[in-house]
DSSP file (Angstrom, degrees, kcal/mol; ACC not computed):
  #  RESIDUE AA STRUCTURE BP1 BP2  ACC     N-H-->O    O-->H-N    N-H-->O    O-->H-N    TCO  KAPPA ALPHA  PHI   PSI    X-CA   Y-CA   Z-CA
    1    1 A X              0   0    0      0, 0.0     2,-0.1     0, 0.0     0, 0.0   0.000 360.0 360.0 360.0 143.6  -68.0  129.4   25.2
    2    2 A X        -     0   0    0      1,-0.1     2,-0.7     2,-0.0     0, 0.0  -0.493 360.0-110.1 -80.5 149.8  -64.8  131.6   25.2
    3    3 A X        -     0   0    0     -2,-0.1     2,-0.5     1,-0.1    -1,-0.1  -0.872  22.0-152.3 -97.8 128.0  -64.8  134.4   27.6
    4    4 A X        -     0   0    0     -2,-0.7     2,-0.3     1,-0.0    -1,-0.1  -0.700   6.4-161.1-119.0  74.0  -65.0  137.5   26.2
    5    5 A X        -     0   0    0     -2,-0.5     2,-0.2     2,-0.0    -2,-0.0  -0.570  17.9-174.7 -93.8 126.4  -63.2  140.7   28.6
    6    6 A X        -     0   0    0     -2,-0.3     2,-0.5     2,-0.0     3,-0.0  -0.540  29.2-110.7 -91.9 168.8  -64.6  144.4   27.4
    7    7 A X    >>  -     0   0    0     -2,-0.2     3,-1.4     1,-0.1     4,-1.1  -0.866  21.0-123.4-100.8  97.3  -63.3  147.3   28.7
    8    8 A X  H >> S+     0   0    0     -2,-0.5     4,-3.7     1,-0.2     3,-1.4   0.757 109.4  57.2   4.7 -77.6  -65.7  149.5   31.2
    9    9 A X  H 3> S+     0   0    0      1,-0.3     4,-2.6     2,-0.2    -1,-0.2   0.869 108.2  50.9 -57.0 -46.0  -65.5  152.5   29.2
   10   10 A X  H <> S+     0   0    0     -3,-1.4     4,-0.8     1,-0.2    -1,-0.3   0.640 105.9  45.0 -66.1 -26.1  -66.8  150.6   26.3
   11   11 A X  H << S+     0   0    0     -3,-1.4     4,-0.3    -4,-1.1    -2,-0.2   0.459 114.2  54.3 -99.1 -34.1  -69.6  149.1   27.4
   12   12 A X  H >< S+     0   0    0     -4,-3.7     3,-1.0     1,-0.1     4,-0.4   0.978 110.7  51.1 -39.8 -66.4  -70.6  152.6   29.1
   13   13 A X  H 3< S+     0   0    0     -4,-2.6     3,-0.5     1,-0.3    -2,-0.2   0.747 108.6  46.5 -31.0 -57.5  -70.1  153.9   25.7
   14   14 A X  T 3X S+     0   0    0     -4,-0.8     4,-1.2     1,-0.3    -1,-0.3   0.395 117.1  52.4 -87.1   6.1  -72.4  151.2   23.9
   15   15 A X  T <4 S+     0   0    0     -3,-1.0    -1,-0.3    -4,-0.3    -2,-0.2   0.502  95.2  56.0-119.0   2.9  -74.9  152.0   26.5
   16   16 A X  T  > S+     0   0    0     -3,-0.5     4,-1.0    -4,-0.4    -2,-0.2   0.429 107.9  53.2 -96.7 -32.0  -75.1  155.1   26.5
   17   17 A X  H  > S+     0   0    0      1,-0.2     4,-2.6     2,-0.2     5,-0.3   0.736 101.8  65.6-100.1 -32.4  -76.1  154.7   22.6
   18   18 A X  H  X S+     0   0    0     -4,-1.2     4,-0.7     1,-0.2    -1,-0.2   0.662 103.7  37.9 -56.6  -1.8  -78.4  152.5   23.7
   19   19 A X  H  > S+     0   0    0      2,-0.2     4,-2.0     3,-0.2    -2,-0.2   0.833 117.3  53.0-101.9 -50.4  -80.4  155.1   25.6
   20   20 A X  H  X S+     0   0    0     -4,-1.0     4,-0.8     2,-0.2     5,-0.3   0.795 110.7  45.4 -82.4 -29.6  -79.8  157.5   22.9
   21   21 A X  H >X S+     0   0    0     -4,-2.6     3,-5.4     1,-0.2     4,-2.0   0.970 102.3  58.6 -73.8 -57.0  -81.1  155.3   20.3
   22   22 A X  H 3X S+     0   0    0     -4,-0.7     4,-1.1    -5,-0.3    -2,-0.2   0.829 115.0  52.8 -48.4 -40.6  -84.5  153.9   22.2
   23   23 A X  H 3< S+     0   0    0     -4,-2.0    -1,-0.3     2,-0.2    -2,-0.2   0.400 106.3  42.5 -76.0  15.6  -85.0  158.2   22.0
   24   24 A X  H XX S+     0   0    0     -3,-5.4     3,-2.8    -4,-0.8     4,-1.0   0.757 109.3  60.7 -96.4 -47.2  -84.5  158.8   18.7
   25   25 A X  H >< S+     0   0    0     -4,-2.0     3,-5.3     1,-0.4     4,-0.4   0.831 103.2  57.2 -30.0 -90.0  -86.8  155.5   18.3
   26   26 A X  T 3< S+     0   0    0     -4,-1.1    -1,-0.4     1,-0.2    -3,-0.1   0.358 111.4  40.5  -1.3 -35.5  -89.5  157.7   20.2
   27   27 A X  T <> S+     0   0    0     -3,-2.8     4,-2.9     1,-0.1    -1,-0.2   0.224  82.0 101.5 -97.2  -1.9  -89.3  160.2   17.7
   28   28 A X  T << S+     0   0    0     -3,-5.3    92,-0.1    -4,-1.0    -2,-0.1   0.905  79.9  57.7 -68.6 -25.1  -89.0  158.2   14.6
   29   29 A X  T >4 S+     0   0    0     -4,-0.4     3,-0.9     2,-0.2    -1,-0.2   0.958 114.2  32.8 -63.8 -41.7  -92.7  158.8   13.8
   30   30 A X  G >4 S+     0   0    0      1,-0.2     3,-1.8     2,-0.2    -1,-0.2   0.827 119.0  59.3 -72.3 -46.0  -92.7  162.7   13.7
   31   31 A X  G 3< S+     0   0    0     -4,-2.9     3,-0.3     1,-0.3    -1,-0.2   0.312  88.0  71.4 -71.0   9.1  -89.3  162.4   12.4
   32   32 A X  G <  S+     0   0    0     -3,-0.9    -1,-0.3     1,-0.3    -2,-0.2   0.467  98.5  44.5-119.5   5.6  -90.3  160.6    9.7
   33   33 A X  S <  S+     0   0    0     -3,-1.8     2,-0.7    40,-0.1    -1,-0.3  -0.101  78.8 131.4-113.9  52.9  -92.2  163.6    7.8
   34   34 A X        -     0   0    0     -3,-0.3     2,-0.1    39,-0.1    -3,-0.0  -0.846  64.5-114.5 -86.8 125.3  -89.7  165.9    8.3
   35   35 A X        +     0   0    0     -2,-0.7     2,-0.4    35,-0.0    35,-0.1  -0.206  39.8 172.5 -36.0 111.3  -88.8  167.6    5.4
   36   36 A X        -     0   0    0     33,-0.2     2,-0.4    30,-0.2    33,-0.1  -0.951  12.1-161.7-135.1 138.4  -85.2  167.0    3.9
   37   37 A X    >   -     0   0    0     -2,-0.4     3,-0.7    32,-0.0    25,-0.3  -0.978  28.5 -97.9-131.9 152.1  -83.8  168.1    0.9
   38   38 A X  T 3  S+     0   0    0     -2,-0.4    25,-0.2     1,-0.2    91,-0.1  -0.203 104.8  30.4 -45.5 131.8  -80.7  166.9   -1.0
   39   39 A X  T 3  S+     0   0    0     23,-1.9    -1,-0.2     1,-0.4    88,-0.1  -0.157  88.7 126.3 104.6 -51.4  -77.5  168.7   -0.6
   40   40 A X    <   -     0   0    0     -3,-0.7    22,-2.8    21,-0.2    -1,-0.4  -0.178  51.0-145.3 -61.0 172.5  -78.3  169.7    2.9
   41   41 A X  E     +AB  61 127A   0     86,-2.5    85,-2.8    20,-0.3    86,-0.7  -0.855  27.7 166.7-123.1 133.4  -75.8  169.0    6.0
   42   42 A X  E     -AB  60 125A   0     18,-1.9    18,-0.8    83,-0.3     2,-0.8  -0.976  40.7-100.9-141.7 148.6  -77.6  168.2    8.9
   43   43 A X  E     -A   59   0A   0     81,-2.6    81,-0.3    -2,-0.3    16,-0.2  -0.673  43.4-173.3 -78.5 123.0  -76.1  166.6   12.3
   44   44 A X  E     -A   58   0A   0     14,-1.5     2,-1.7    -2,-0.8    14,-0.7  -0.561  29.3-126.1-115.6 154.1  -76.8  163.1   12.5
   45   45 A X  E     +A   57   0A   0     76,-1.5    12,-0.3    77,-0.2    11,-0.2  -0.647  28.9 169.9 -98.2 112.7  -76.2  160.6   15.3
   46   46 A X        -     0   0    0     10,-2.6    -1,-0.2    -2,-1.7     2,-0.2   0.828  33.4-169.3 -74.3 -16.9  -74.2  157.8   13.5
   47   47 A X        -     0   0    0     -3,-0.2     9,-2.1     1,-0.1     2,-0.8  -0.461  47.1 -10.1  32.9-112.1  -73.6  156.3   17.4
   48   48 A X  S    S-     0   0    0     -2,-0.2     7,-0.1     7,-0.2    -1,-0.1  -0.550  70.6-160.3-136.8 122.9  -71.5  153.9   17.8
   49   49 A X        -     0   0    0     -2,-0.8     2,-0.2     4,-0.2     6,-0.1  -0.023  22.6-122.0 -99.0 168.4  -69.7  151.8   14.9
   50   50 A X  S >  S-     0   0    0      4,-0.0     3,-0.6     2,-0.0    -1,-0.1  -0.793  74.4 -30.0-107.0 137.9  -68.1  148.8   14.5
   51   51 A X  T 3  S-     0   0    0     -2,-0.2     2,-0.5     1,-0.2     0, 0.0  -0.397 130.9  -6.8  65.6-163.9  -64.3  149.2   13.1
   52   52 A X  T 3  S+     0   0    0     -2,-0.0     2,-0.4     2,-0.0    -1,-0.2  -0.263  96.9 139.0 -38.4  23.7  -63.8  151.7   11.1
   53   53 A X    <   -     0   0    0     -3,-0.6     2,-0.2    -2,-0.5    -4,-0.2  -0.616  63.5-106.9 -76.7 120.7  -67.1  152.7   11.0
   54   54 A X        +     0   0    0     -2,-0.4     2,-0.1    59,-0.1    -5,-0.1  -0.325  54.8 176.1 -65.4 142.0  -68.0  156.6   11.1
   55   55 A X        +     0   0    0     -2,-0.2     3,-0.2    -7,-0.1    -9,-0.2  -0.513  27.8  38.3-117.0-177.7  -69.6  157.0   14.8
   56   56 A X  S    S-     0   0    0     -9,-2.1   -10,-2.6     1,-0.2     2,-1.0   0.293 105.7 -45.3  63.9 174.8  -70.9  159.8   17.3
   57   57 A X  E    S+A   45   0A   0    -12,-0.3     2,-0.3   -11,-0.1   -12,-0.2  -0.686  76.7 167.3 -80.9  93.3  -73.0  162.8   16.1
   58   58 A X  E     -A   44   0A   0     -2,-1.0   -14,-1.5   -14,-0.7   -16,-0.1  -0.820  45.9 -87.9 -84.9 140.5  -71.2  164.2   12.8
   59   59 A X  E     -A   43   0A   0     -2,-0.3    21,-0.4   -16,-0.2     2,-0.2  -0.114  53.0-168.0 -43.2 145.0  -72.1  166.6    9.9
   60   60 A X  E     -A   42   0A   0    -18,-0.8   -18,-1.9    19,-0.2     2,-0.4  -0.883  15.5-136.3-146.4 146.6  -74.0  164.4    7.1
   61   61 A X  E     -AC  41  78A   0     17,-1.8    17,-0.9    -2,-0.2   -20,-0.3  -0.846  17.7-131.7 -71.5 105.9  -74.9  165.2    3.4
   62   62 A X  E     + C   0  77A   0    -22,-2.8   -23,-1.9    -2,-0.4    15,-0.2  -0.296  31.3 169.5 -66.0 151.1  -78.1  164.2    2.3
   63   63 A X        +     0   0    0     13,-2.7    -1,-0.2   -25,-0.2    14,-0.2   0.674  40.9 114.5-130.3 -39.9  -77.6  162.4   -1.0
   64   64 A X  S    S-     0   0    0     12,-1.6     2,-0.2   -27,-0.1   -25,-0.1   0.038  73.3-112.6 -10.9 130.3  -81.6  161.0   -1.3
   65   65 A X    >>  -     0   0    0      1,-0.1     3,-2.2   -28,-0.1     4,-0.8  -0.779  29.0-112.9 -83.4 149.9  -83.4  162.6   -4.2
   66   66 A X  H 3> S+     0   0    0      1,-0.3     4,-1.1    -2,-0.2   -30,-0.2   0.670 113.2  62.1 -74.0  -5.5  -85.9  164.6   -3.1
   67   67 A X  H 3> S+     0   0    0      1,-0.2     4,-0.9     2,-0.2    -1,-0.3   0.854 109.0  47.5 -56.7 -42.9  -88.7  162.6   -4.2
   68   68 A X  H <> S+     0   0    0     -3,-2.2     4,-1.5     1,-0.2     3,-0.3   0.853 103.0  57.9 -72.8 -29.4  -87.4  160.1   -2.0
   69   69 A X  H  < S+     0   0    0     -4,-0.8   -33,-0.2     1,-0.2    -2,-0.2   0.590 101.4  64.4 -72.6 -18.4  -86.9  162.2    0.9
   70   70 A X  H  < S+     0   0    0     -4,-1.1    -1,-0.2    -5,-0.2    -2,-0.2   0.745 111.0  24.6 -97.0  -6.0  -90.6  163.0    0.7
   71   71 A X  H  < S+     0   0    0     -4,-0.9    -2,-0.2    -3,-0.3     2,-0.1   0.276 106.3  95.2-145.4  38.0  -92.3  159.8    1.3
   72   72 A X     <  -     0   0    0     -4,-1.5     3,-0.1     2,-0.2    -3,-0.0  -0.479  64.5-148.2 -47.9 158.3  -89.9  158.3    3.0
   73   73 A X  S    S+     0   0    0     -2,-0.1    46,-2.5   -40,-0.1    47,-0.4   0.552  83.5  21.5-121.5  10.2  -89.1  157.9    6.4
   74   74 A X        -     0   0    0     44,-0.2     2,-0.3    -6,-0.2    -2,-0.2  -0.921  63.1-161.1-141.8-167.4  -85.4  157.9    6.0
   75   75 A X        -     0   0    0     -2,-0.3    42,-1.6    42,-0.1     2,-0.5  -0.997  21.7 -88.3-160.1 161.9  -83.1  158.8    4.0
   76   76 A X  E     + D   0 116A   0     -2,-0.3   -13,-2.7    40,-0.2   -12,-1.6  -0.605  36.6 171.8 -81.2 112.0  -79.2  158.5    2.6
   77   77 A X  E     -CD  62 115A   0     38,-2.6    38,-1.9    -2,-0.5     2,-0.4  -0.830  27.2-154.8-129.1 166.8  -76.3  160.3    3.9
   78   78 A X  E     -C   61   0A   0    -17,-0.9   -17,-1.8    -2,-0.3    36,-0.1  -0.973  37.4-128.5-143.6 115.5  -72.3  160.4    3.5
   79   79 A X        -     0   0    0     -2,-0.4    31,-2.2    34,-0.3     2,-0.4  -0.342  13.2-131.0 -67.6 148.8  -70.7  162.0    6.7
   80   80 A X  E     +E  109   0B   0    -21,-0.4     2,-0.3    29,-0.2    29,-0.3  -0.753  36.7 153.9 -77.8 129.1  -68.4  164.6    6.5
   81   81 A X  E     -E  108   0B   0     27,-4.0    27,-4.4    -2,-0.4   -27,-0.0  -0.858  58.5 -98.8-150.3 176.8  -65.0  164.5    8.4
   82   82 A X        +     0   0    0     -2,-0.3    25,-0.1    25,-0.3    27,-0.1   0.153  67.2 147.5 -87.8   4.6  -61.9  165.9    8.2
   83   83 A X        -     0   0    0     25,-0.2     2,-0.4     1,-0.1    -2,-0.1   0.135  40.5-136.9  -4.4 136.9  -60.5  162.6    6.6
   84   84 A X        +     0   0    0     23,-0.0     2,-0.4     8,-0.0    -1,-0.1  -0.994  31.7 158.2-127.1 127.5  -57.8  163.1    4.3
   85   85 A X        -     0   0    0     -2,-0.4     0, 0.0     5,-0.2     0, 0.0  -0.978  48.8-161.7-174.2 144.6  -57.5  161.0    0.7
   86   86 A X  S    S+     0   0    0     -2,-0.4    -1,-0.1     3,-0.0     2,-0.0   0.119  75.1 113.7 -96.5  -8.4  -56.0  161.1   -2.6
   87   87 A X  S    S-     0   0    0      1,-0.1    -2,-0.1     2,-0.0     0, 0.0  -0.304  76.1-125.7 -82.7 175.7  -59.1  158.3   -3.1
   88   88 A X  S    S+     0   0    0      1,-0.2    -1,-0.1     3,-0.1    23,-0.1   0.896 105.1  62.3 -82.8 -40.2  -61.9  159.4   -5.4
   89   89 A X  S    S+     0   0    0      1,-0.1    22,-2.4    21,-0.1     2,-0.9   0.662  86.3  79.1 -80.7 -21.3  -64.7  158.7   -2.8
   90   90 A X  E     -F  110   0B   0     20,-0.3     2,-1.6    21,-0.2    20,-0.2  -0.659  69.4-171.3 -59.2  78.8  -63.3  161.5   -0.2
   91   91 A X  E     -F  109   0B   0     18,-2.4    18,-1.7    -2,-0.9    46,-0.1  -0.588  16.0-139.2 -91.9  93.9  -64.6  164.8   -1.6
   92   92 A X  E     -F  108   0B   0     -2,-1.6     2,-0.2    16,-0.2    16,-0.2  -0.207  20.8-159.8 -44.7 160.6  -63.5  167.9   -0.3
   93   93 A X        -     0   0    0     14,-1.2    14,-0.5     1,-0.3     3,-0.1  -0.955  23.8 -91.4-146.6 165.1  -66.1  170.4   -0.1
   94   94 A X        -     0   0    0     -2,-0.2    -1,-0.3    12,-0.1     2,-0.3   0.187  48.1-105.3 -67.2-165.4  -66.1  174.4    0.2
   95   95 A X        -     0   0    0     11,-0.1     2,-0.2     9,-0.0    11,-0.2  -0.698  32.4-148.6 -96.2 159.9  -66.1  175.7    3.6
   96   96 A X        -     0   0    0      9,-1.3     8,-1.7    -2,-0.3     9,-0.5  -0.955  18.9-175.2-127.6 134.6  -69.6  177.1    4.6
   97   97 A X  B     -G  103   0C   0      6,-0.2     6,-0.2    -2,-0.2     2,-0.1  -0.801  19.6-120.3-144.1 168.3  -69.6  180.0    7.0
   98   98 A X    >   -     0   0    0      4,-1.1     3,-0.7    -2,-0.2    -1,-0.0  -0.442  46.4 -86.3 -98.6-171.3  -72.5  182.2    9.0
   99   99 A X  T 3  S+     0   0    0      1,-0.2    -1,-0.1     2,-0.1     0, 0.0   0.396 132.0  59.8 -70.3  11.4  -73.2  186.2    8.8
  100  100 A X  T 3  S-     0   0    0      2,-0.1    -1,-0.2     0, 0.0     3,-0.1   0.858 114.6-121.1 -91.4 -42.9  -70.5  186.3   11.5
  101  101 A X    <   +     0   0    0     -3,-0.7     2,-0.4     1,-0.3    -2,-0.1   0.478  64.6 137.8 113.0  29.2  -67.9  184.7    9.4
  102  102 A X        -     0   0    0      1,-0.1    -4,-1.1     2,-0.0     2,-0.9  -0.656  59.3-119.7 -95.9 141.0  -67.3  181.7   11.6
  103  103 A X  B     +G   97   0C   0     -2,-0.4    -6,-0.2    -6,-0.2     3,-0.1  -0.657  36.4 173.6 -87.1 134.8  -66.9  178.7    9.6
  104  104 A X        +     0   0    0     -8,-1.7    -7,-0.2    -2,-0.9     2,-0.1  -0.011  67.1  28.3-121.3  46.6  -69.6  176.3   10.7
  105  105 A X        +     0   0    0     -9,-0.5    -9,-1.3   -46,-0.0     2,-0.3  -0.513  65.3 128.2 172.8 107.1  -69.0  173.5    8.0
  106  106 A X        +     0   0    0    -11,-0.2     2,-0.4    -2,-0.1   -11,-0.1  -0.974  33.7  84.9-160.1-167.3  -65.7  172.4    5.9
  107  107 A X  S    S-     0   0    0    -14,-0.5   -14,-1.2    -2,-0.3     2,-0.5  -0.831  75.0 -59.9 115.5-172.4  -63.9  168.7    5.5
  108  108 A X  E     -EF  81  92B   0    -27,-4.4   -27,-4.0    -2,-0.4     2,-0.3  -0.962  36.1-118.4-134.8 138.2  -64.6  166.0    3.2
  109  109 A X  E     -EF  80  91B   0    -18,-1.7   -18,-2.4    -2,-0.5     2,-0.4  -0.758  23.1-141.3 -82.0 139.3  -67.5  163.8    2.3
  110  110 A X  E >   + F   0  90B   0    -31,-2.2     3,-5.2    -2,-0.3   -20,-0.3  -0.555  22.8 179.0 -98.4  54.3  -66.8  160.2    2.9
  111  111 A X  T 3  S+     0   0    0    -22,-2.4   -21,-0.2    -2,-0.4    -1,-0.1   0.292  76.5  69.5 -77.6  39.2  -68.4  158.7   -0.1
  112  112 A X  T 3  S+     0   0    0    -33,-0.1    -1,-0.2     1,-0.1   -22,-0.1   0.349  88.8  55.6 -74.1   0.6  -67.4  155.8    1.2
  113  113 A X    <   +     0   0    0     -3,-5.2   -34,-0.3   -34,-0.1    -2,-0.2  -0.065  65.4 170.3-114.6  13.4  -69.6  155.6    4.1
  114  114 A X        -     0   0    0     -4,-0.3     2,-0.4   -36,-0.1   -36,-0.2   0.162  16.4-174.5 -17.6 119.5  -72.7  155.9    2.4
  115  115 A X  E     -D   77   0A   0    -38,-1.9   -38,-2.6     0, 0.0     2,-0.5  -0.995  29.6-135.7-136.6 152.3  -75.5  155.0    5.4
  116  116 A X  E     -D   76   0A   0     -2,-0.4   -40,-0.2   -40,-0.2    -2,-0.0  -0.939  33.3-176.6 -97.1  99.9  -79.1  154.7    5.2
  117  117 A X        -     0   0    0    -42,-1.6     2,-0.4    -2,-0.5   -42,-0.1  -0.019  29.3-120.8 -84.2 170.7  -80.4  156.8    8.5
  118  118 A X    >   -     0   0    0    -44,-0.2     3,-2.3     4,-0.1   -44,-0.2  -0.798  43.0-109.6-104.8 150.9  -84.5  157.2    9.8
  119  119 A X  G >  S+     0   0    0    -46,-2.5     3,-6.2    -2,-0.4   -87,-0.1   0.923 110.7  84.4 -48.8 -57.6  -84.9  160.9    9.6
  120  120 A X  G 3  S+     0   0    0    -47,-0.4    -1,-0.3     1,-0.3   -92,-0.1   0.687  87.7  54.5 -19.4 -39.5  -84.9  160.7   13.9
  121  121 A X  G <  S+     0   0    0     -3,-2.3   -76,-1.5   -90,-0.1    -1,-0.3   0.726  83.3 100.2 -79.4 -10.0  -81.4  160.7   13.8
  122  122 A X    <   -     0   0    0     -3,-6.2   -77,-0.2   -78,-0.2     3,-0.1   0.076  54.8-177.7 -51.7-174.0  -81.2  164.0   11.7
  123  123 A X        -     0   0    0    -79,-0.1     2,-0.5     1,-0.1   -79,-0.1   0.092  43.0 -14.8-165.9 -87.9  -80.4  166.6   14.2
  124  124 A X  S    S-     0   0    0    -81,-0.3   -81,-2.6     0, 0.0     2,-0.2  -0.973  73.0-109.4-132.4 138.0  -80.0  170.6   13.7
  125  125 A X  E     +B   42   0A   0     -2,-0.5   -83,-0.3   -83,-0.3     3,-0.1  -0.453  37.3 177.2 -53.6 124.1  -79.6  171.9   10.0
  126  126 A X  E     -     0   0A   0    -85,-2.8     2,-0.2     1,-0.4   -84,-0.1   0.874  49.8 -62.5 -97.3 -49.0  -75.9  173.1    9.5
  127  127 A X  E     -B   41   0A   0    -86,-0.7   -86,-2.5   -88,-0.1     2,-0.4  -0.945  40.7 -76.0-179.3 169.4  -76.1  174.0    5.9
  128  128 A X        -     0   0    0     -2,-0.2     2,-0.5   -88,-0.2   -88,-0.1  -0.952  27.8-144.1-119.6 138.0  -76.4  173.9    2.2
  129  129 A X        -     0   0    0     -2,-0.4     2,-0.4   -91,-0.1     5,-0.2  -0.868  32.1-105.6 -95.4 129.5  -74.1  172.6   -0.5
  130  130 A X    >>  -     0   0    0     -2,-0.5     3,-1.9     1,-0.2     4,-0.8  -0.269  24.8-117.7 -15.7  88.0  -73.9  174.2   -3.6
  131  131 A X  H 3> S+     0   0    0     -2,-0.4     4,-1.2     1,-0.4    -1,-0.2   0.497 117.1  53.9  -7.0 -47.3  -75.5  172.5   -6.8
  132  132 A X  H 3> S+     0   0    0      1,-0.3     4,-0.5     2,-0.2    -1,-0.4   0.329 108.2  43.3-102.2   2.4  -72.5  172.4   -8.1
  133  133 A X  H <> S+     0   0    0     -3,-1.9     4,-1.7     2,-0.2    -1,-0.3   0.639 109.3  56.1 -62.5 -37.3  -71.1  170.7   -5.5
  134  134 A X  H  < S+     0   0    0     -4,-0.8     4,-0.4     2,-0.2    -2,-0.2   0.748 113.0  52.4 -62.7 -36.4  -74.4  168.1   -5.1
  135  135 A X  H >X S+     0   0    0     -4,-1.2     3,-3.0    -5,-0.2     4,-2.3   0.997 102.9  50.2 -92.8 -89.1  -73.3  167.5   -8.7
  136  136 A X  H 3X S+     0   0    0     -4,-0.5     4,-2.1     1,-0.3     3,-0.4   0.681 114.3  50.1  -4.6 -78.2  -69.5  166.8   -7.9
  137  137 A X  H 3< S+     0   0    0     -4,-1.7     4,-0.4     2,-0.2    -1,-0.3   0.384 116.6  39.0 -31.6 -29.4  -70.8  164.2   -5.1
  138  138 A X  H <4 S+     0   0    0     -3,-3.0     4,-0.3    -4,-0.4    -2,-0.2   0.550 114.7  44.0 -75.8 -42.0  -72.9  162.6   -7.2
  139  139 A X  H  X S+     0   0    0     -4,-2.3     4,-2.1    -3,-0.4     3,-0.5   0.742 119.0  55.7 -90.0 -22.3  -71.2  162.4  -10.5
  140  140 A X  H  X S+     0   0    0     -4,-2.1     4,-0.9    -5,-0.5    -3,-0.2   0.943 109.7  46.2 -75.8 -51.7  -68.0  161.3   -7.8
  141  141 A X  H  4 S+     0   0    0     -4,-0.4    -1,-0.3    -5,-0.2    -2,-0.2   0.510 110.3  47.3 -85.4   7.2  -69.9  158.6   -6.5
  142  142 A X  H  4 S+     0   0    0     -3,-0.5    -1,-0.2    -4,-0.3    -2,-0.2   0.635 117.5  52.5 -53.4 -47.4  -71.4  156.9  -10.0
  143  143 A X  H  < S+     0   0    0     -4,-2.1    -2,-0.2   -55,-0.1    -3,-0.1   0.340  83.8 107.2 -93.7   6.6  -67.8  157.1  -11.1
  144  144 A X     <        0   0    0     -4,-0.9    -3,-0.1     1,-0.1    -4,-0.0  -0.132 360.0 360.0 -87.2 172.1  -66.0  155.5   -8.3
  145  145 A X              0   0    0      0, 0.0    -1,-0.1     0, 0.0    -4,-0.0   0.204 360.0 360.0-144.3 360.0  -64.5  152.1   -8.7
């Protein structure tokens, strides 16, 4: 067998998600009637991907219908980043801001990164996307090629 050299930092890294995951695990039962609706942005822990894979805790959209989000115990989400693309599956969306005026949400959905999550990884509620955005996302990601 060939020998394989990692890097410290990396194997910290992937251990470190182990820990984090075996306590979201812990929580996947309780977390699995939590209430979810389409459209919200919640922060979610993607941890840590392989490639080009979105990682780490990031804004995600839920994209589930909500029928599914209610007796399920996960659900479907498309992270948000600040990515930049001319492609059809990177969909800007508006900025979202509090009563302060700070923006706390802007960026692009990556509906190319479509993940199926357990609810456990959902994290604190950021926001809501318009309808007419949830629409945009939807009809973007049917139409894609």
């Amino acid at each position: 067998m060939e020998e394989i050299k990692i890097e410290l930092s990396i194997v910290q890294k992937y251990l470190e998600w182990l820990k984090t995951k075996l306590y979201l695990h812990l929580k996947a039962d309780n977390a699995s009637r939590r209430a979810v609706k389409r459209g919200e942005v919640y922060k979610c822990s993607l941890g840590e991907g392989i490639g080009s894979e979105q990682c780490k805790e990031r804004p995600c959209v839920i994209l589930q219908s909500n029928a599914g989000n209610a007796k399920s115990p996960n659900t479907i989400v498309a992270p948000i980043t600040h990515t930049t693309s001319t492609l059809q599956i990177v969909v800007p969306i508006a900025d979202k801001r509090n009563l302060n005026g700070d923006v706390i949400l802007d960026g692009n959905v990556l509906l190319g990164n479509i993940i199926c999550v357990s609810k456990a990884r959902l994290g604190e509620y950021v926001a809501k996307l318009e309808p007419k955005e949830s629409k945009i996302l939807l009809f973007e990601y049917n139409n894609s090629k």
